[in-house]
N, C-alpha and C positions, 0 to 999 in steps of 0.2 A: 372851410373852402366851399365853391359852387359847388352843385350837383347838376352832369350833364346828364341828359335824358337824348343817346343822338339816335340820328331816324327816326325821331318821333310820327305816331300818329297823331297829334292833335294837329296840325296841319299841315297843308302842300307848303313845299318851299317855292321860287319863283316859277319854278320849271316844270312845274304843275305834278310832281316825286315826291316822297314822305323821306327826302334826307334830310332835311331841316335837323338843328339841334333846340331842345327847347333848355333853354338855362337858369336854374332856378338858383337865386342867393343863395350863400355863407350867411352864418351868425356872426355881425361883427362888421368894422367899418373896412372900405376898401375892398367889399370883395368882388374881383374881375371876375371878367367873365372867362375870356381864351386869353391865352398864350404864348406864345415862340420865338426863339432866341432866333435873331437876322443879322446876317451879317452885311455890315452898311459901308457905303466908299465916298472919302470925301468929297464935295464939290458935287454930286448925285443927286437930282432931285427924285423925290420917293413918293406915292401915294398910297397910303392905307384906305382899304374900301372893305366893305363889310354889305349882305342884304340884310336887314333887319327888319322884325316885326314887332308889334307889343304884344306882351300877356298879361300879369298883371300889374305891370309896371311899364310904363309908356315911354322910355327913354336909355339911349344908345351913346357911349360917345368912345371917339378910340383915339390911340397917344402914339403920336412917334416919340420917342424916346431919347433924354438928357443926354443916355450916352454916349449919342452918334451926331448928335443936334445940338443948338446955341444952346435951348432950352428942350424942355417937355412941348408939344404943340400938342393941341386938344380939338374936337369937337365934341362938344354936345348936342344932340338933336333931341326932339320929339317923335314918337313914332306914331301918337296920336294924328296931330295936327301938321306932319311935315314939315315943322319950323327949327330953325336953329338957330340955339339957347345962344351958343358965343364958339368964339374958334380963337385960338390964340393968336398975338399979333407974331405977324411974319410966316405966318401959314394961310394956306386958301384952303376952304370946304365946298362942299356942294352936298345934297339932299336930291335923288333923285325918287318921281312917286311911279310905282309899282302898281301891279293889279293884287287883287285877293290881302290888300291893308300893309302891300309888303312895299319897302322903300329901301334905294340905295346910298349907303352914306358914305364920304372918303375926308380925308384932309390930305395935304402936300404941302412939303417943304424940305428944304435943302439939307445934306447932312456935313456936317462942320467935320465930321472926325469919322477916321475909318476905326469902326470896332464893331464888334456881335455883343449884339443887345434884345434882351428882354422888349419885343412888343406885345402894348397891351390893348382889348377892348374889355369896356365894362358896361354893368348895368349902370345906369347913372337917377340920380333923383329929378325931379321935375324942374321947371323954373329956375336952372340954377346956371351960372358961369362958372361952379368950379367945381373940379371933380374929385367931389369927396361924397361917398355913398354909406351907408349905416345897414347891412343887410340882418330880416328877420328871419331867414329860410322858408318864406313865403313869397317872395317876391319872384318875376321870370319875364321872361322875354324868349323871341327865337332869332337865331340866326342858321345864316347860310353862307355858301361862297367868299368867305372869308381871304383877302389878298396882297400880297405889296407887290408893287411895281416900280420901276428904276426908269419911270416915267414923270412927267409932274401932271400925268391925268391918269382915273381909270379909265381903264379898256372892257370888253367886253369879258366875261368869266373866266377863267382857265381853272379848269380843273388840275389839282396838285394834291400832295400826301407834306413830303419833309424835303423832295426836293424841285428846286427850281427848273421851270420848263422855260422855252425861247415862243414869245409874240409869233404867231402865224397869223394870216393877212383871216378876217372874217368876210366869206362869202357868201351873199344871199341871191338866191335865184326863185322865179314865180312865170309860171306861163303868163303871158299875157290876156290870149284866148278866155274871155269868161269872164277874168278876174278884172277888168276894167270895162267904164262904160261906155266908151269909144278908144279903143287902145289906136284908133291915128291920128286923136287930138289930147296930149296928157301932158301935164306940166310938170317937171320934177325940180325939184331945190332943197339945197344941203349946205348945212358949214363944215368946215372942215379945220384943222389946223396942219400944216404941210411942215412934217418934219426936216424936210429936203426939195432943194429946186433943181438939183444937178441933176435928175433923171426927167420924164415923161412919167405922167400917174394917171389910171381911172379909177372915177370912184363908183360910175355906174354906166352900163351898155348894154346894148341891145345891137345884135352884129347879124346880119344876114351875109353882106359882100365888103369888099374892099370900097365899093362904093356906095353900099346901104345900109347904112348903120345911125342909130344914137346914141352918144355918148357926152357924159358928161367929165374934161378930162384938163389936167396942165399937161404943158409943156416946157422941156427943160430949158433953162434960165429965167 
């Protein structure tokens, strides 16, 4: 099996902390990396996301699971180059790029059957669309913030152990004062994807009165 080395010092993880895990292969084909039985509900779409880095093997990929899904969905990434090897059909991936060589990877796709299944991520080999690995107990990688969501996108981190915590809204605040070069000429713009239209939403303001404010916002219907 792997050998975890967690809180590793050989590097920061995203969040610029020494909780990173560095993962180094098994002897032998197929050896994952992490772990943990989920319990999945039909008609659900789910995203697995993982931060990953290289060590000295360059490639990531992670698996929603047969037993909950039509099939196996896969990605494989590079953690070299940010590129990604293949993803299964009927799943979406994404690669997102990080600072300090660190990058975030996810797949999603819907789950056919309700049951608690085995998710897995592995070290995966280079150049490849299919995940089958040969490990020499030399080989490693790091990860961090490892996650599923009962979403069909990642979200920002949440910190977890073995049990599931509830989405809370991520809030960013920044004085103005300083930090821009004219804060009363500034252009702001965002996508977004709106789970719902039957309320009012913002996604960014700047409020002094009821009649001076910025804000960027819908309105219900």
């Amino acid at each position: 099996s792997e050998t975890v080395t967690a809180d590793t010092t050989d590097t920061t993880d995203p969040y610029g902390t020494n909780v990173a895990d560095k993962i180094t292969d098994g002897v032998g084909a197929n050896t994952y990396v992490r772990n943990q039985t989920i319990s999945y509900t039909a008609g659900t779409s789910y995203t697995l996301s993982v931060f990953a880095k290289k060590g000295t093997k360059n490639s990531v990929a992670l698996r929603l699971p047969v037993g909950a899904f039509t099939q196996s969905y896969d990605v494989i990434a590079n953690l070299s180059t940010g590129a990604i090897y293949s993803t299964s059909s009927g799943a979406t991936s994404k690669i997102e790029v990080l600072h300090n060589g660190w990058y975030r990877v996810s797949v999603t796709a819907t789950a056919t059957t309700t049951a608690s299944v085995t998710t897995n991520i592995y070290i995966a080999n280079d150049d490849t669309t299919t995940l089958s690995y040969t490990g020499d107990g030399t080989g490693d990688i790091y990860i961090f913030g490892a996650q599923l969501e009962a979403l069909p996108f990642a979200t920002s981190y949440i910190p977890t152990t073995t049990t599931a915590v509830t989405r809370v809204r991520d809030m960013l605040y920044f004085n103005t004062v300083g930090n821009l070069p004219n804060p009363s000429e500034i252009t702001i713009g965002m996508d977004v994807i709106l789970s719902s239209t039957t309320a009012s939403k913002y996604f960014f303001g700047n409020y002094s009165s009821a009649s001076n404010y910025i804000a960027i916002r819908t309105t219900a219907g």
